[in-house]
LUMLO-341097 format. One record per residue (C-alpha): x negated, z, y negated; residue in one letter. Coordinates in steps of 0.001 Angstrom, whole numbers, padded with zeros to 6 digits, always signed. Each point is the difference from the previous one (the first is absolute). Layout:
BEGIN
XZYa...
//
This chain:
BEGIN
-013489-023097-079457x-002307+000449+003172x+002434-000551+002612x+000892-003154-001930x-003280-000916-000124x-001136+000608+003317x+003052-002147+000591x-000889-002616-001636x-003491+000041+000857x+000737-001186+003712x+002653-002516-000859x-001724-000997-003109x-003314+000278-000180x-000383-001833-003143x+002785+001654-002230x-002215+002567-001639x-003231-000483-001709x-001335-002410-002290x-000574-003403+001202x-002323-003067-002015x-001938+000076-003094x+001059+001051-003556x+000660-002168-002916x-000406+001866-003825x+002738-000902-002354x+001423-002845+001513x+001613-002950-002360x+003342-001364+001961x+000428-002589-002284x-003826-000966+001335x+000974-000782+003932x+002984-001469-001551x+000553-003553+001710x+003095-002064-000292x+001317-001466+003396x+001806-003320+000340x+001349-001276+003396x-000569-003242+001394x+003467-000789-000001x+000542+000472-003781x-003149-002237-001014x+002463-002834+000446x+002579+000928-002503x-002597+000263-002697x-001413-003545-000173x+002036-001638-002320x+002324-002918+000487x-001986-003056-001078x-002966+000814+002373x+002156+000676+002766x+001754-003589-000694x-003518-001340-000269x-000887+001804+003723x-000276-001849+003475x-000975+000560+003474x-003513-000910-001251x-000391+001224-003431x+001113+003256-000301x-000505+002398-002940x-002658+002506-000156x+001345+002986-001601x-002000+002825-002343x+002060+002930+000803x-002882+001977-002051x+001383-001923-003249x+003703+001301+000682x-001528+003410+000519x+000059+000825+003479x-003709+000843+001841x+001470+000284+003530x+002074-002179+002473x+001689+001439+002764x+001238-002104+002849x+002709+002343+001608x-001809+002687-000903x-003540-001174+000844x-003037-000943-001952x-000457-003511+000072x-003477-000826-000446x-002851+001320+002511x-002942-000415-002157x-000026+003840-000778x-000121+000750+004131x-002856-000262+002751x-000337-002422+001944x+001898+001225+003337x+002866+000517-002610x+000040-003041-001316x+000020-000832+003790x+003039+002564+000977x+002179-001194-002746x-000234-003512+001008x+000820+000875+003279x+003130+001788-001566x+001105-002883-002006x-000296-002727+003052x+001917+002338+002647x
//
């Protein structure tokens, strides 16, 4: 085990040891949080709003109601109000480029 270690040590210098703080009995089902993508928001709506839809009235959808508490947009949070503000900045940059 040393010579692995020692190994490791100056390839790796993070592989051994114990890293962040600890969390007593820790409920999964607590952190749970069930993701929807952008994508699929669409297909849920049903069919007489989307007849009623236009350019200019288009339907605001509850996704919290069809029990989903995260959208992804291609595997992105959409949403900044959780970041900072040079963030919120970066990830407009993102989207425009």
């Amino acid at each position: 085990m040393h010579y692995h270690r020692i190994l490791f040590d100056k390839y790796h210098p993070s592989f051994f040891g114990k890293v962040g703080m600890r969390y007593f009995h820790r409920f999964r089902n607590k952190f749970y949080c069930s993701i929807v993508n952008v994508d699929k928001i669409w297909s849920m709506v049903l069919q007489e709003v989307k007849d009623k839809a236009s350019a200019d009235k288009v339907p605001v959808v509850d996704v919290t109601q069809l029990g989903y508490f995260k959208v992804l947009g291609e595997g992105m949070v959409v949403g900044t109000s959780g970041y900072g503000r040079w963030w919120r900045w970066q990830i407009k940059v993102m989207v425009t480029v």
